[in-house]
C-alpha positions in Angstrom: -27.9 128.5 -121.1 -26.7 131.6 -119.9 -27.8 134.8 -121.0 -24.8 136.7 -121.1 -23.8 133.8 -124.3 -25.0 135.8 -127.5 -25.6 133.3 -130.6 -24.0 135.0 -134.0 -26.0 135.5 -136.9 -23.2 134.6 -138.8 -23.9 131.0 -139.5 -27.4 131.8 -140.3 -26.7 133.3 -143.6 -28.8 130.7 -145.1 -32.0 132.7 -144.0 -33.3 136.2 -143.8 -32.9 138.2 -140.4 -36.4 137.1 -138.8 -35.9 133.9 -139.7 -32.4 133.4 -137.9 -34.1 135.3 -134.8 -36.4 132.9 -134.7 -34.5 129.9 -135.4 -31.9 131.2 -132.5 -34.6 131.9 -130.1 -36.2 128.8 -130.5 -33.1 127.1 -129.6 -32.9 128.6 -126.4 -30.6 131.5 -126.7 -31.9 134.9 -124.7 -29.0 137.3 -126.6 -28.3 137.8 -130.0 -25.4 139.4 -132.0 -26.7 140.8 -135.7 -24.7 140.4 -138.5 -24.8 143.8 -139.8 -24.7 143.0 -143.4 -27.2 141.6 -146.3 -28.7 138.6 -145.8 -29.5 139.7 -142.3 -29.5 143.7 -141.0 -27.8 145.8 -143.7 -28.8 149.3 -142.2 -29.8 151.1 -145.9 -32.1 148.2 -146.3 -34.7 149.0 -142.6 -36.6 152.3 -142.8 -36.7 153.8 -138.9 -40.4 151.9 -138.5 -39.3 149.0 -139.6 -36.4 149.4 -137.3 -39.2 149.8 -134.6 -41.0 146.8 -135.5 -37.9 144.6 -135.5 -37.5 145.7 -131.8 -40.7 144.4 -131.3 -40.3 141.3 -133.0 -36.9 141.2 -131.1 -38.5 141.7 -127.5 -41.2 139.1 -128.7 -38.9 136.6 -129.0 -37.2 136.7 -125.5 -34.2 138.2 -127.2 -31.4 140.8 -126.3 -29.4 142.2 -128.7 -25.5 142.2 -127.5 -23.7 143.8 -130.2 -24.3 144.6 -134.6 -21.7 143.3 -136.3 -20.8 145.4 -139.0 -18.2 143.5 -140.8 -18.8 139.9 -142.6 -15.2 139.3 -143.6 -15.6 140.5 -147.4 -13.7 143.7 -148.7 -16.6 145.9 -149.5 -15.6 148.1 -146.8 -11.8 148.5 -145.6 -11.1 151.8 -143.6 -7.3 151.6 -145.0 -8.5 151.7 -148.9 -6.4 153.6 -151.0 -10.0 155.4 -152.7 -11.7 157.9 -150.4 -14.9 157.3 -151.5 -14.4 153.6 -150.2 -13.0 154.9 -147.2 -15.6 157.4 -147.0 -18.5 154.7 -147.7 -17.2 152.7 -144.6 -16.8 155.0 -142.0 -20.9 155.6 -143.2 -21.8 152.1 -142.6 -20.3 151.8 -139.0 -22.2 154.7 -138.3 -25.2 153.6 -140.1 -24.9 150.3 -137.3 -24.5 152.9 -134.4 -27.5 154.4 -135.3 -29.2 150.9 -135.4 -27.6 149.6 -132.9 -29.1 152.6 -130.5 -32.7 151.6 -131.6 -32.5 147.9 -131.1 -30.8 148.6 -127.4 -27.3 146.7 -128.9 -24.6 148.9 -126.7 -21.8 147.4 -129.1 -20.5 148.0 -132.7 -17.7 145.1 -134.0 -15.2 146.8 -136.4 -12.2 145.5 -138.2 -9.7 147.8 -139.8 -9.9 146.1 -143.6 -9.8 143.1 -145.1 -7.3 142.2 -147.0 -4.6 144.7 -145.8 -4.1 147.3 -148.5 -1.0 146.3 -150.3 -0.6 149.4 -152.4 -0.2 152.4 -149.4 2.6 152.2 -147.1 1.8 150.8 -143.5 1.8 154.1 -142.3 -0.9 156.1 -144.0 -3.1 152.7 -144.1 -2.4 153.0 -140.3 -3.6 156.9 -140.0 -6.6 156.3 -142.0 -7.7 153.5 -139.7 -7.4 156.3 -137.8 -8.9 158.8 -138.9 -12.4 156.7 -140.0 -12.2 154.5 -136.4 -12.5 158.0 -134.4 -15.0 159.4 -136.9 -17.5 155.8 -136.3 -16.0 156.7 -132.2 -17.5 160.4 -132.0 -20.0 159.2 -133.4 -21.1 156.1 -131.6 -20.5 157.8 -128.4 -23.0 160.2 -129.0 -25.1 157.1 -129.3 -24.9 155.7 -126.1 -22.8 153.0 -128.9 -19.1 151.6 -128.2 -17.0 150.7 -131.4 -15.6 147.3 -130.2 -12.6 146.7 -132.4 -11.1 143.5 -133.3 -7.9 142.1 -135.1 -7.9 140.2 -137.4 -5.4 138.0 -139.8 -4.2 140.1 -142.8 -5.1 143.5 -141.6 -3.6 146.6 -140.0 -4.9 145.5 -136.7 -4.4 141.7 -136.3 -3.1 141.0 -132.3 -4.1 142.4 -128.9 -1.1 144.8 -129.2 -2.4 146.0 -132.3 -5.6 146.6 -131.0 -4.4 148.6 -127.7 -2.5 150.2 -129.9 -5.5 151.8 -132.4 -7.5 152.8 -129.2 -4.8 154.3 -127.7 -3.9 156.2 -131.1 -7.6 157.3 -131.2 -8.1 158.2 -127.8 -11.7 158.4 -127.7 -14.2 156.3 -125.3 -15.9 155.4 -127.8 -13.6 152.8 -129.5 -12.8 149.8 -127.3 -11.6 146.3 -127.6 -13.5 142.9 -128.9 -11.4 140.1 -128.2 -12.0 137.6 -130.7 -10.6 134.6 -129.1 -10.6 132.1 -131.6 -8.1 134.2 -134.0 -6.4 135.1 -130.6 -5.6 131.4 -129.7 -4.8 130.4 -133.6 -1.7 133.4 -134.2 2.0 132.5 -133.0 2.2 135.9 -132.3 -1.0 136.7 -130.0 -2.5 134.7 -126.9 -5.7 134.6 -125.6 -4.7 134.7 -121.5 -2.4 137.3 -122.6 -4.9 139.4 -124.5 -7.3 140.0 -121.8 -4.8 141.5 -119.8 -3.0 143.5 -122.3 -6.8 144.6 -123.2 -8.6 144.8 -119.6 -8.6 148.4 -119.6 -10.7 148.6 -123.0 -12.0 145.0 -123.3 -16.2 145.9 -124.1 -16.8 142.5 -126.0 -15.8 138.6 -126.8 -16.1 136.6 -129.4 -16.1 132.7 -129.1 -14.9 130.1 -131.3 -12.4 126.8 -131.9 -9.8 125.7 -134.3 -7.2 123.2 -134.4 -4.4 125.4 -134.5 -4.2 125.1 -138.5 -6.6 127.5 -140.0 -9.5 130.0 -138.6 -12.3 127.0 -138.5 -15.6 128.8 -137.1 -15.9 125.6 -134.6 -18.1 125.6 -131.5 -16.2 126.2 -128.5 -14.9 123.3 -126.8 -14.3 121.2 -130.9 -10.5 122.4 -131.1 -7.7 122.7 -129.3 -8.1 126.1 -127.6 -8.0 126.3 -123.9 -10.8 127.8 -122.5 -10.8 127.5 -118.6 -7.5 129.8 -118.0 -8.9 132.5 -120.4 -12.3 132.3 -118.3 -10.1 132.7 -115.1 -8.2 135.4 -117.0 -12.0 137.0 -118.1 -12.9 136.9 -114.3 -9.2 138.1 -112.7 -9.8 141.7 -114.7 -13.9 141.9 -113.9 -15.4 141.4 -117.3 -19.2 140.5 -117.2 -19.8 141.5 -121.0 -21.4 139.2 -123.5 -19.6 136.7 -125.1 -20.9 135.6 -128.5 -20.8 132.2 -130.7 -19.8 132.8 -133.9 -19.7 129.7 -136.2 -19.6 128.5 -139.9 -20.7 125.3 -139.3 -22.9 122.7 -141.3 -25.3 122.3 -138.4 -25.5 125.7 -136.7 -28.4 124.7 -134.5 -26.7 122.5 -132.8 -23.0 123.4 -133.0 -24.4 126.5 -131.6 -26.2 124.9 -128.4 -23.4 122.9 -128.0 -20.7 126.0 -127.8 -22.8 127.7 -125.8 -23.8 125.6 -123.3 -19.8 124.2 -123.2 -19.1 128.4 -122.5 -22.3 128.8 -119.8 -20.0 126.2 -117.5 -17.6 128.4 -117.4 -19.8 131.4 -116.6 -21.8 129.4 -113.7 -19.7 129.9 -110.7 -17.2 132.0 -112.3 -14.9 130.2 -109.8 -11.3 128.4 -110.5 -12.1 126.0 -113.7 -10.8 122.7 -114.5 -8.6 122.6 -117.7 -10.9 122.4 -120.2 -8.3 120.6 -123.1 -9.4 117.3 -123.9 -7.6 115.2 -121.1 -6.7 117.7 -119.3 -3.1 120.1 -118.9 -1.2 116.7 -118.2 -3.7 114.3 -120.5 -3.3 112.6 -124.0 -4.4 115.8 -126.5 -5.3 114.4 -129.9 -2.4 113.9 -132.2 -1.0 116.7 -134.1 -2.3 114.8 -137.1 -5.9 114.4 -136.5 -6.1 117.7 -135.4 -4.5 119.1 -139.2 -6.9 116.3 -141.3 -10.0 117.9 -139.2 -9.1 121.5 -139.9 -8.7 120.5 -143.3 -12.2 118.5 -143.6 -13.7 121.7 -142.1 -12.2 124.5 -144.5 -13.2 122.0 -147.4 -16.8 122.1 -146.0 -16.7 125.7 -146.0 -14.7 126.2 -149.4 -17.5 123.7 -151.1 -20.1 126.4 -149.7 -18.1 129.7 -151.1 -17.7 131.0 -146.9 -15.2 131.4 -144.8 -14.0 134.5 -142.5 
């Protein structure tokens, strides 16, 4: 498996931080990515010698942290919120993450503008104070040796590439740079993967990895969907990334939908040479029927709406 393929804690909700470590270690990962939310690392809840002890436990393990991810998906913090308190309270926690992020050695903080999209500000003034708060979490960051790695997202001020070249070039600080999630890339009409890397190559800090079936935002292991992964790998390698790419599922069976993804993505990474198409049957093949693919998205989001999750 190669070490530059980070396994999410996302899909290990189901047990504390230490647990997951261990669980992710054990299957064989060498990077992690640390959901920086309760269950897992919520920053308010690790004093700074606890902080050092996880490090430990971390290097213990065989692990390197890749990025803290400080947004789950739930609305508790949205940098476009019409209070300023709740505005306030988020630009707090990304820093919070920078500051663990700089002692567990993580060089990358995820960010997403909001979620949902505030409905009752104009676009405009949600826009400035995504803004204001994503330069705030940059200065500070920065200072850090940390990079704010932002990514779009459906339903909020920054959803596509464009949007998110946009916001770092509207904050204009080093600091803030680009996480291309590549699942939610490949799923909107109005975004590409290929396309995103090189709309992104000057900023692009960090990936995130995971399928769908072109119907809803599944959290499938790379390589279960219909997304395309050898052209975005050329695309990866055409602009010089050699960041860490991480797995982040919602699956039944993390353990092994995790392996799975990962080891599918470490092909890809190998050589870092001219890839076969990587759709089932190739560019020219028989793909699976529009059909199948729409009854399999909708098993999976009934899986994940029977266990209350979803991002």
């Amino acid at each position: 498996m190669n070490g530059r393929v980070a396994c999410s804690t996302y899909g290990y909700r189901f047990l504390s931080l230490e647990a997951a470590l261990e669980r992710i270690a054990g299957n064989g990962f060498r990077t992690v990515d640390i959901i920086g939310t309760r269950p897992h690392l919520l920053p308010e809840d690790y004093s700074a010698s606890e902080l050092r002890d996880l490090r430990a436990r971390i290097d213990q393990l065989g692990l390197r942290v890749s990025a803290i991810t400080a947004f789950d998906g739930h609305p508790f913090w949205h940098f476009t919120a019409a209070n300023p308190r709740h505005r306030q309270a988020t630009v707090d926690h990304v820093k919070a993450c920078a500051d663990v992020a700089e002692a567990l050695g993580a060089p990358v903080v995820q960010a997403i503008t909001e979620v949902p999209i505030a409905q009752d500000l104009p676009f405009s003034t949600a826009w400035d104070h995504a803004v204001a708060g994503l330069r705030a979490c940059a200065e500070h960051a920065a200072a850090k040796g940390v990079t704010i790695a932002l990514e779009g997202e459906e339903n909020n001020v920054v959803r596509t590439s464009a949007d998110i070249r946009r916001m770092i070039e509207a904050v204009d600080h080093p600091g803030l740079g680009a996480l291309l999630e590549i699942g939610h890339a490949a799923l909107m009409a109005t975004d590409d993967p290929v396309h995103a890397v090189d709309l992104l190559r000057d900023h692009l800090v960090y990936c995130h990895a995971r399928d769908n079936y072109g119907v809803a935002d599944d959290h499938n292991a790379p390589g279960d969907g219909i997304v395309d992964w050898a052209p975005i790998f050329r695309a990866l390698h055409s602009v010089g990334y050699t960041g860490d790419i991480a797995v982040e599922l919602l699956v039944p069976n993390p353990d092994g939908a995790t392996v799975n993804g990962a080891t599918f993505l470490s092909g890809f990474l190998a050589d870092e040479q001219p890839m076969r198409d990587s759709r089932p049957g190739g560019a020219n093949g028989n793909r699976r029927a529009p059909r199948e693919r729409a009854l399999r998205a909708r098993r999976a989001r009934t899986v994940h709406t029977q266990r209350g999750e979803g991002r």
